[in-house]
N, C-alpha and C positions, 0 to 999 in steps of 0.2 A: 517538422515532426521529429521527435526525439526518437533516438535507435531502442532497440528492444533490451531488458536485462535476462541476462540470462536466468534460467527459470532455475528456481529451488526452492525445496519443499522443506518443509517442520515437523519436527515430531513432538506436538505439544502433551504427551504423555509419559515420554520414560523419565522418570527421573524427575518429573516434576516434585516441586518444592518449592516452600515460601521465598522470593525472591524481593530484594530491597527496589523502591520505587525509581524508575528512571528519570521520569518525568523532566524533572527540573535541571537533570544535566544534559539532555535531549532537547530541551526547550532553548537551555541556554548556546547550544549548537547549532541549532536552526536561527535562532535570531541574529549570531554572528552572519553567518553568509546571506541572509538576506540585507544584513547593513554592507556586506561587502558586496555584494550585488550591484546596492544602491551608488555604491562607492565610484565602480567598476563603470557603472551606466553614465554617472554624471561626469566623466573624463571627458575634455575635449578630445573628439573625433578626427583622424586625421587631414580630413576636409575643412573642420574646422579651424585646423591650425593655419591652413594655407589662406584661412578667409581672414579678413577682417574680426565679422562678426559669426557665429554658431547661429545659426537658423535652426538645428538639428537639436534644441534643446529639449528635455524632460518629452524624446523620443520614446516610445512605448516598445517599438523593435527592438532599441540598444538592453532596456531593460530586459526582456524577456529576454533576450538572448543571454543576459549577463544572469539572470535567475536559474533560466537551464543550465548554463556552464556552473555553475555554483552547488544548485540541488540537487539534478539528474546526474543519470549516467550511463552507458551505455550496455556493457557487460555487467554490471551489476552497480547496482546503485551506490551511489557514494555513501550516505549516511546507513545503509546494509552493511557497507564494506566496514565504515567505522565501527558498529557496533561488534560484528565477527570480530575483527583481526584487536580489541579491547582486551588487554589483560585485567583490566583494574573496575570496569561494570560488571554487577551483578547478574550473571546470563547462565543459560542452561546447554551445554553445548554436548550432542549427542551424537557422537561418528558412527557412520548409517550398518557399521558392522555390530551396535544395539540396539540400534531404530526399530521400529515398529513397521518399517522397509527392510528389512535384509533377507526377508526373503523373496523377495522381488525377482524376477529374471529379466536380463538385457532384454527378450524379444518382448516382455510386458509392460516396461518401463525405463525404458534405454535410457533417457538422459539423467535419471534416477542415477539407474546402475553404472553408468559409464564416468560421470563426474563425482558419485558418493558425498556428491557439497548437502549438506543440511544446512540451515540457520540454525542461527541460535532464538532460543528463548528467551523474552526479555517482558518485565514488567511496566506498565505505563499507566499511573493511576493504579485501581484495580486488577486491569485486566493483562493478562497471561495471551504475548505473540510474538510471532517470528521477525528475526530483523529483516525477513523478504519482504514482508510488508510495506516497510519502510522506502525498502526501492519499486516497490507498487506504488506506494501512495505518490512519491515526485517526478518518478518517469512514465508508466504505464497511465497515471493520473494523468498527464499535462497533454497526451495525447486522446485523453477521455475529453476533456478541456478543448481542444480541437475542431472536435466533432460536434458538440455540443454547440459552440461558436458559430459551425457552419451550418448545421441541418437539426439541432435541439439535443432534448434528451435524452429519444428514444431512439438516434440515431447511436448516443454514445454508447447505451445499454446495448445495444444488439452487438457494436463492437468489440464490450468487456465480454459477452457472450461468447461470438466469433474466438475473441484470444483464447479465453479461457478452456474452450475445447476442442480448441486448434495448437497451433505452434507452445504459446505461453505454459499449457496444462494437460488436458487429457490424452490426446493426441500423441506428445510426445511422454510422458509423466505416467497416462493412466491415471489422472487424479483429474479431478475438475473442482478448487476448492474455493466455495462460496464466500469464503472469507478474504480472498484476493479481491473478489467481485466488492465487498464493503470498502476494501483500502482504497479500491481505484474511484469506488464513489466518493468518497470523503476527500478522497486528493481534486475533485471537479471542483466540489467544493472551497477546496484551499486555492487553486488557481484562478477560480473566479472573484477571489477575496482579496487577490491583490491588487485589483483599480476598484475594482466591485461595479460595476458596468451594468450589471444585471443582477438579478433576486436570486437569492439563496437558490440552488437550484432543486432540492427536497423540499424547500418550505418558501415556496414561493411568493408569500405575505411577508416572510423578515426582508428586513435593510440590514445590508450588509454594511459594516465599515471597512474599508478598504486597508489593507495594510499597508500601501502607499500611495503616495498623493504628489502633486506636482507644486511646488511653490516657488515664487517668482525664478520661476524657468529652473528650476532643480528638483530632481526627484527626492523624495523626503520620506523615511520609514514613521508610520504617525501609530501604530503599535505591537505590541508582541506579540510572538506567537504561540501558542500553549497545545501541546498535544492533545491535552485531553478537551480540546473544543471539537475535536472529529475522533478520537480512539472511544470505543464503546466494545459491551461486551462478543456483539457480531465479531471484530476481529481474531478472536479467539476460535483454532481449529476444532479446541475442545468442547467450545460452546455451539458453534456454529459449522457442523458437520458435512466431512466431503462425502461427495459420489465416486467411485471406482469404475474403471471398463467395465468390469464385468465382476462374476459371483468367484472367480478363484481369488484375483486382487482382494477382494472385500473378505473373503473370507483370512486369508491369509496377514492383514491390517488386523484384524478383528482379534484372531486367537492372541498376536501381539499386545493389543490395548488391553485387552482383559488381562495378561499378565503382568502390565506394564501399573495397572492401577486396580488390583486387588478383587478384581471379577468384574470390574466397572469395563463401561465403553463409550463410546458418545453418542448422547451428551452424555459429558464428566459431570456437568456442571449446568443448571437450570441459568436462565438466565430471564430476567425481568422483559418479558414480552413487550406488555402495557407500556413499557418507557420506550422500547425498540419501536413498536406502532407509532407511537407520538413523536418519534424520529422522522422515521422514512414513510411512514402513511402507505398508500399503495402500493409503494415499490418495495416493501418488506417480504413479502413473498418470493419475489423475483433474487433476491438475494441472503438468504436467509432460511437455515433446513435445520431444524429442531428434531427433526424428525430421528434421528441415527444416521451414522455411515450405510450409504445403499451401495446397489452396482446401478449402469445403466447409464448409455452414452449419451451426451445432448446437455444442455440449459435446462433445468428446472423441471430434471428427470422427475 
């Protein structure tokens, strides 16, 4: 199981503005380290040096282990951390003393107020989100992946639940945002894409192609990988709306977003249901609040 990232929130309102597409320099980042992954895995092992012959070949452990050390990461996500610490990508970066948090208090939102780490805003495709997400999707993700592995889906749902209003979000945050819950689902998705072993896990009729394969005894990347095959508009805070502890938090977000985008709040931004439904199907509810920023503590207040 891969260690937890530390939690950071978005403010996908202040200062929002048209931002240029990430996409394809984010794509072309991720396909690096899953070739060096691949790279990393196909090394003879040091057992293998001592042997003759590698028995240990297009081992499934050496890979994962060598995908985790590559993707994830512990304190915060590796490809989060690139996107932050980027002088030269198009991002929205809002220090939490203009956020749509500042007025927050330590006793309502400690890790908020004690770290003042926001993400940044970034565009992928279309859609407008946090580079948190990013360390949801390959860490928070691979242990959604886990569970699922062990005991199914509804085991990893209750999990993403468990995090997300426990340690990950409400709990310590005061926030509980449903659009973490999308990243972590589309990262199941991504981790179970790379042997593909089993069916898409939302749409359990597709075949998956694997992003790698094993050939005469060598792991082999057989294709790329494109953000916008799992970014949709759910990942957006602005589209897909958090829950607060309680009615001061929510009120207090609230007179912010309306200031922050011209008497608006959330949703900012409507967003195409009918496509979201023919995504996730039953589990669009469970993930997913169109409804406005509420208060009220739990999963699918």
């Amino acid at each position: 199981m891969i260690g937890f990232t530390m939690a950071a929130e978005v403010d996908s309102f202040t200062n929002r503005h048209p931002l240029q597409d990430s996409a394809p320099f984010l794509d072309q980042v991720v396909n690096v380290w899953l070739e060096e992954a691949v790279i990393e895995a196909n090394r003879p092992s040091l057992i293998s040096g001592l042997l003759e012959s590698d028995s240990r070949t297009c081992d499934e452990t050496r890979l994962m282990d060598a995908l985790k050390a590559r993707l994830a990461g512990y304190l915060i996500g590796q490809l989060e951390d690139f996107v932050d610490q980027s002088t030269w990508l198009d991002t929205i970066h809002t220090p939490f003393e203009k956020s749509i948090y500042r007025d927050f208090d330590f006793s309502e939102s400690p890790t908020v107020v004690l770290t003042k780490r926001l993400a940044a805003l970034v565009r992928i495709g279309s859609v407008y989100l946090g580079s948190d997400k990013l360390g949801h999707f390959f860490t928070e993700g691979h242990t959604y992946f886990e569970h699922y592995l062990e005991k199914g889906e509804q085991s990893a749902l209750d999990y993403g639940e468990l995090m997300e209003s426990s340690f990950y979000g409400e709990l310590t945050t005061g926030i509980f945002s449903y659009a973490d819950l999308v990243a972590n689902l589309n990262c199941l998705r991504f981790w179970n894409s790379i042997l593909a072993r089993k069916p898409d896990p939302i749409q359990n009729t597709v075949t998956v192609r694997p992003y790698i394969g094993c050939t005469n005894g060598k792991w082999k990347r057989l294709r790329e990988f494109h953000w916008t095959d799992y970014v949709d508009p759910a990942w957006d805070e602005a589209v897909n709306c958090n829950i607060f502890a309680n009615e001061i938090l929510l009120e207090k977000v609230n007179v912010r977003i309306a200031r922050a985008s011209g008497g608006k709040g959330c949703l900012l931004i409507a967003a195409d249901k009918e496509a979201l439904q023919q995504k996730y199907h039953d589990l669009l509810p469970l993930i997913f609040n169109p409804g406005g920023s509420q208060a009220g503590l739990g999963f699918n207040s």
